[in-house]
C-alpha positions in Angstrom: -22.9 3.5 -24.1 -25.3 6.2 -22.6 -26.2 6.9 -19.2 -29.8 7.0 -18.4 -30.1 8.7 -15.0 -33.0 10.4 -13.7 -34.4 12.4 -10.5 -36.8 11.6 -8.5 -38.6 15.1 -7.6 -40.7 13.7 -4.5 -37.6 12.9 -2.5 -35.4 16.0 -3.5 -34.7 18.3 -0.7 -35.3 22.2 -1.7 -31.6 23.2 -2.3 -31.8 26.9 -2.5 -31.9 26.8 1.1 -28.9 26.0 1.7 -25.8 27.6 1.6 -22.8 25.9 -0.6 -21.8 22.9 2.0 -18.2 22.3 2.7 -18.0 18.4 2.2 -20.6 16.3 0.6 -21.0 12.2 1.5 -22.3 9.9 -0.9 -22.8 6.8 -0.3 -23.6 4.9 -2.7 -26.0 1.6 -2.8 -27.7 -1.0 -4.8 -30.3 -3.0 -3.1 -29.7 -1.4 0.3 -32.9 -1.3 1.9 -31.6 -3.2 4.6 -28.2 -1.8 4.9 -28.9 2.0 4.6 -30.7 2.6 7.6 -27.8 1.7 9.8 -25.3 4.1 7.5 -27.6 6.5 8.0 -28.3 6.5 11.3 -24.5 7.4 11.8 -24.4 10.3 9.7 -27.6 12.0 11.7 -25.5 11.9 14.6 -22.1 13.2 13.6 -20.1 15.1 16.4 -18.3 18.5 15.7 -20.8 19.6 13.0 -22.6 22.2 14.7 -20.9 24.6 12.5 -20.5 23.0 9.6 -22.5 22.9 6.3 -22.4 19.2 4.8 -25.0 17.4 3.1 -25.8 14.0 1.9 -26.4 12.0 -1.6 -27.7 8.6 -1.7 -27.0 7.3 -5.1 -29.3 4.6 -5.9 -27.5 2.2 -9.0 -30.6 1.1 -10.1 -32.0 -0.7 -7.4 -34.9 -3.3 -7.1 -36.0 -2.9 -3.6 -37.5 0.0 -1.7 -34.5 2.0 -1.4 -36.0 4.4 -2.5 -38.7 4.6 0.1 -36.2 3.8 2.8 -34.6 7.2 1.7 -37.8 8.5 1.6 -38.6 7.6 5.4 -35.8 9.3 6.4 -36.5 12.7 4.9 -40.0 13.1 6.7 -37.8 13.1 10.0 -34.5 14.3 9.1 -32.9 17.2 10.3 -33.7 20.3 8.5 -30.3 22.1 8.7 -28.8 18.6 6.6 -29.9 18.3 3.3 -30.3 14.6 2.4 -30.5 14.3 -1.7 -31.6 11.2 -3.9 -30.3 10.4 -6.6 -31.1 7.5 -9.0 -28.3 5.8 -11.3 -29.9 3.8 -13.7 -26.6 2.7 -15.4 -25.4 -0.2 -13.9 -21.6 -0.2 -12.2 -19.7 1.2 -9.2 -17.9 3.3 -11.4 -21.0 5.1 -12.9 -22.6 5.8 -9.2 -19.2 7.3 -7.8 -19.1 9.7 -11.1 -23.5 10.7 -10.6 -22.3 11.6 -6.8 -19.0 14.1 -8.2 -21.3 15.9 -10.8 -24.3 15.8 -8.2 -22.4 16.9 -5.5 -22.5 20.8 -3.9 -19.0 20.9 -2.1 -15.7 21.2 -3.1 -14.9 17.5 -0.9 -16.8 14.7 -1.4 -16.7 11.4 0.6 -17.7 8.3 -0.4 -19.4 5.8 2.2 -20.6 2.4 0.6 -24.0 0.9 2.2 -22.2 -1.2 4.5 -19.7 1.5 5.8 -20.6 2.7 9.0 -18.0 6.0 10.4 -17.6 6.8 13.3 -19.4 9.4 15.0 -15.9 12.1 14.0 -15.8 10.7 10.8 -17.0 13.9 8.7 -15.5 16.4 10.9 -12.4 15.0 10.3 -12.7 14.3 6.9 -13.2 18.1 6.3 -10.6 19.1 8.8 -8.2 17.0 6.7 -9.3 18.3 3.2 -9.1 22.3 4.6 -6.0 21.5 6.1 -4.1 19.6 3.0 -4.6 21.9 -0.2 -2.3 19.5 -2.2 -4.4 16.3 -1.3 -6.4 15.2 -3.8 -7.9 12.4 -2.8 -7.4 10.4 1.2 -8.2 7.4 2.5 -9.5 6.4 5.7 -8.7 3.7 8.7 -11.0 0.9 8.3 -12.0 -2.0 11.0 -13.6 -5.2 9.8 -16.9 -6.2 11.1 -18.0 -9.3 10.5 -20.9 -11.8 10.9 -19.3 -15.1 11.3 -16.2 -16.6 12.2 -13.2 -16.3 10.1 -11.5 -19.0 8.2 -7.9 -19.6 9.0 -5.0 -17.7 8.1 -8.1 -14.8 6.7 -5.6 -12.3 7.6 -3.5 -13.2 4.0 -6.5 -11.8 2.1 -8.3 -9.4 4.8 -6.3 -6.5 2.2 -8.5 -7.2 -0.7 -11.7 -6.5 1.6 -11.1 -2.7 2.2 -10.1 -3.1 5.7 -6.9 -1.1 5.8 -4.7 -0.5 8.9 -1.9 1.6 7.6 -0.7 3.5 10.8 -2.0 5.8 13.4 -0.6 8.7 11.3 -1.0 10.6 8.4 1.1 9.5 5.6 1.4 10.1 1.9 1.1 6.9 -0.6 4.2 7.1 -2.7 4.0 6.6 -6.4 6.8 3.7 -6.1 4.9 2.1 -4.0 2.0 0.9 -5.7 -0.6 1.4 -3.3 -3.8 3.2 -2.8 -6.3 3.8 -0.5 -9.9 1.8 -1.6 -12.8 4.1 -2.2 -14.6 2.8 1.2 -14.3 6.0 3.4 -12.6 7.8 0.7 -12.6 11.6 0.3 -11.6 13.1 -3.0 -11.7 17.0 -4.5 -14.4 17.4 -6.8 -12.8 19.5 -9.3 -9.4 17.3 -8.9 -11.6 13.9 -10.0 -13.9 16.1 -12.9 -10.9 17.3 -14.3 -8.8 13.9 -14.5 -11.0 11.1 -14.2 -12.2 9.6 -17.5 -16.5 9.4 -17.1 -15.7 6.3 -18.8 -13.2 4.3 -17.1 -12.1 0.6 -18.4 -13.1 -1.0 -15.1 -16.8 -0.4 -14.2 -17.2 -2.4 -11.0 -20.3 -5.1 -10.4 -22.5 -4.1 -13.4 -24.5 -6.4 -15.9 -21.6 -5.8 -18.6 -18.8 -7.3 -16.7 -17.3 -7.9 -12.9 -14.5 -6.1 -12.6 -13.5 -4.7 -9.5 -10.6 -2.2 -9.0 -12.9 1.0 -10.6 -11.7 3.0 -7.5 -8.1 2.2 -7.9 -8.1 2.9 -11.2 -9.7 6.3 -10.8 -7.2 7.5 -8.0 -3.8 6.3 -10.6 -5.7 9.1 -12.6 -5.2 11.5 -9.6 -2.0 10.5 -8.7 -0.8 11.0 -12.3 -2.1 14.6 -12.5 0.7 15.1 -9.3 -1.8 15.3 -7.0 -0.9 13.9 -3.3 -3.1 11.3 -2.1 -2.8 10.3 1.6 -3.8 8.0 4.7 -6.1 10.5 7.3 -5.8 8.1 10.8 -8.5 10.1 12.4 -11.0 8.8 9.8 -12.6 6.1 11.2 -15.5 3.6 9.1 -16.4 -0.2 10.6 -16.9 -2.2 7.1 -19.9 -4.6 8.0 -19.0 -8.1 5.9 -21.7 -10.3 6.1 -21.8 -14.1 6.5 -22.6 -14.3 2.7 -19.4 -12.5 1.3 -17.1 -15.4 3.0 -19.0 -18.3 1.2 -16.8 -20.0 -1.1 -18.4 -19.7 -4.3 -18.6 -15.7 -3.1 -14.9 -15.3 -2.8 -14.0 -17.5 -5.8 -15.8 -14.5 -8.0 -14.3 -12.1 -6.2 -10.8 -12.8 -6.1 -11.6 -13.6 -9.8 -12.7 -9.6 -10.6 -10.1 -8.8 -8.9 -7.5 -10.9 -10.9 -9.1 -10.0 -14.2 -8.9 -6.1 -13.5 -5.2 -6.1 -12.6 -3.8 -5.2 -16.0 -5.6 -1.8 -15.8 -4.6 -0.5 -12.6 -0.8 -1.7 -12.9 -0.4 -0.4 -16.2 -2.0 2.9 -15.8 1.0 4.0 -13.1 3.7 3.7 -15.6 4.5 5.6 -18.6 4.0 4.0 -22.0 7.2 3.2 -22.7 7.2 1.4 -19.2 4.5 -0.6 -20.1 6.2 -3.8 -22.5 8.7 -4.5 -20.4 6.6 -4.4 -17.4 3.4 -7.0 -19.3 6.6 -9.1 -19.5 7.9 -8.7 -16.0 4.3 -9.0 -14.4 3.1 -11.9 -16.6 6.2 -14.1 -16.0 5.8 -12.8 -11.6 2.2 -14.3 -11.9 3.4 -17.3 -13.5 6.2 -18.1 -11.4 3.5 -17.3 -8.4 0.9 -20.0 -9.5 3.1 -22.2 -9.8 4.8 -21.9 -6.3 1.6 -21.9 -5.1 0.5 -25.1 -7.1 3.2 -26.9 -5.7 3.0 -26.0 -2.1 -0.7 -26.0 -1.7 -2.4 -28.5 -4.3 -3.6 -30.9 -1.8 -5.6 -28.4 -0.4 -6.8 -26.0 -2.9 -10.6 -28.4 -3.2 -10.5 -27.6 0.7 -8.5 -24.9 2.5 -10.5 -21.7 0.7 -7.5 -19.1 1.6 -5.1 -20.8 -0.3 -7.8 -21.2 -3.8 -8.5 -17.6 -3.5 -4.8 -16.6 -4.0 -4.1 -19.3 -6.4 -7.6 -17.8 -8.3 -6.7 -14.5 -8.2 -3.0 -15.9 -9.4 -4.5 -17.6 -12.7 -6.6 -14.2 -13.5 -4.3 -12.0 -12.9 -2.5 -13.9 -15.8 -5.5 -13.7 -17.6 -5.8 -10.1 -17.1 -4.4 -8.7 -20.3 -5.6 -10.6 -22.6 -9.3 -9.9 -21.1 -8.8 -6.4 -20.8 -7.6 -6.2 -24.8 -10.7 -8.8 -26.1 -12.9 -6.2 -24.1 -12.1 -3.3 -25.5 -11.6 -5.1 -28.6 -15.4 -5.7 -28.4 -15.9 -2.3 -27.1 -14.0 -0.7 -30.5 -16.1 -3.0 -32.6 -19.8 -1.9 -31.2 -18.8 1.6 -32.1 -17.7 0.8 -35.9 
């Protein structure tokens, strides 16, 4: 698979005048005319930065609005002491924009915003406070609020998890290995030499992209972290408002979601245990989700057609029993197209 990536010179900022920055955020978009504005407009007025050298990447996945000439807007009254970069991804996936941002990026911290992910006016002072301050992190997460655009349908708070709105305590805290949980990548900070040194450029799960819907790309890039003994923890005084719009609680919406996210479990369970872990885990895992579906058949089947918490759960039940054997026919497919 290659990676076809390219610059766009008219909206690159002159980088020899700047010094090295101490954190770079990225955010990263695809078809975010409409969304980046907002994201931006918090960045250019970030408190506690007076001193500090930071600069910006907007990594454009192959977008087919304008933008690029939002981005481009911006620069023409942007302030000159923040560089603001452009970057255009043209290969398709979550998973390739993060990795354009880590080798595009100047600073030694980089934070990743997605287009809907508006911090809080401390956000990047704290997120470099925390990095300076925590040599052994390599990667933290930060508090995230739901904002959303309609009402919510009952008993939402089940599956609010899988939208990246985490509320994991008003103090710091370092995710365990044993307990199988990781911050998502919305309003995550990692080290740049940390994730170039142990992430894979070509991870199993790619995110949205025209090859496959996978989610979990973030998760699986931090269990690479985390293996390497790196610390990965939970920085409170990081603060993003995730903007959900009325679209992403539509039913057919959240029946493909909680379907990626099903599908993509077999990578980012497997990938936290040691290979001779991993049989009697498939075993353990596969006979869980069974036993789960089932409960879950029998308690809610008159009103999977109509209650659409319950036929998320009970969809991301039957994938994640899919999982394996969709994860081995890929890569199957993927060892094939290279003989």
């Amino acid at each position: 698979m290659t990676r076809a990536s390219v610059h766009s010179p008219a909206l690159m900022v002159d980088e020899s005048q700047h010094s090295k920055p101490a954190i770079t955020v990225a955010i990263c978009t695809y078809n975010g005319a409409k969304r980046l504005p907002a994201v931006l407009d918090c960045l250019k007025h970030q408190k506690n930065t007076e001193h500090l050298l930071w600069e910006i990447i907007v990594v454009d996945n192959n977008s087919t609005d304008a933008t690029a000439d939002v981005v481009r807007r911006y620069q023409h009254d942007w302030p000159h002491h923040l560089p603001l970069r452009y970057y255009f991804e043209a290969q398709q996936g979550t998973a390739f924009a993060r990795h354009a941002a880590i080798t595009m990026a100047h600073a030694p911290l980089v934070g990743f915003l997605d287009d809907d992910n508006l911090p809080t006016p401390t956000w990047v002072a704290a997120a470099q406070a925390f990095g300076t301050s925590h040599p052994r992190v390599g990667a933290y997460g930060s508090r995230i609020n739901g904002q959303f655009e309609s009402p919510l349908p009952e008993n939402f708070d089940r599956i609010k998890p899988f939208f990246a709105i985490t509320q994991r305590g008003t103090l710091p805290h370092r995710y365990e290995h044993c307990q199988r949980v990781l911050p998502p990548a919305a309003g995550l900070v990692v080290r740049r030499q940390t994730w170039l040194d142990n992430v894979p450029e070509q991870l199993i799960l790619l995110g949205a992209s025209a090859e496959q819907r996978l989610a979990g790309e973030d998760l699986e890039a931090l269990s690479h972290i985390q293996a390497a003994h790196w610390e990965i923890w939970h920085n409170p005084e990081m603060v993003i408002d995730h903007h959900i719009p009325q679209c992403r609680l539509d039913k057919l919406y959240l029946m493909d979601f909680f379907r990626s996210i099903g599908l993509s479990r077999h990578v980012t369970r497997m990938l936290r245990l040691c290979p001779w872990q991993r049989p009697f885990w498939f075993a353990l895992y596969f006979l869980n989700d069974g036993r789960k579906a089932l409960r879950h058949l029998i308690i809610y089947r008159q009103k999977l057609r109509t209650d659409i918490v319950p036929a998320c759960e009970m969809q991301l039940y039957l994938y994640s029993l899919a999982s394996p054997f969709y994860i081995w026919w890929l890569q199957w497919l993927h060892w094939f197209g290279r003989r």
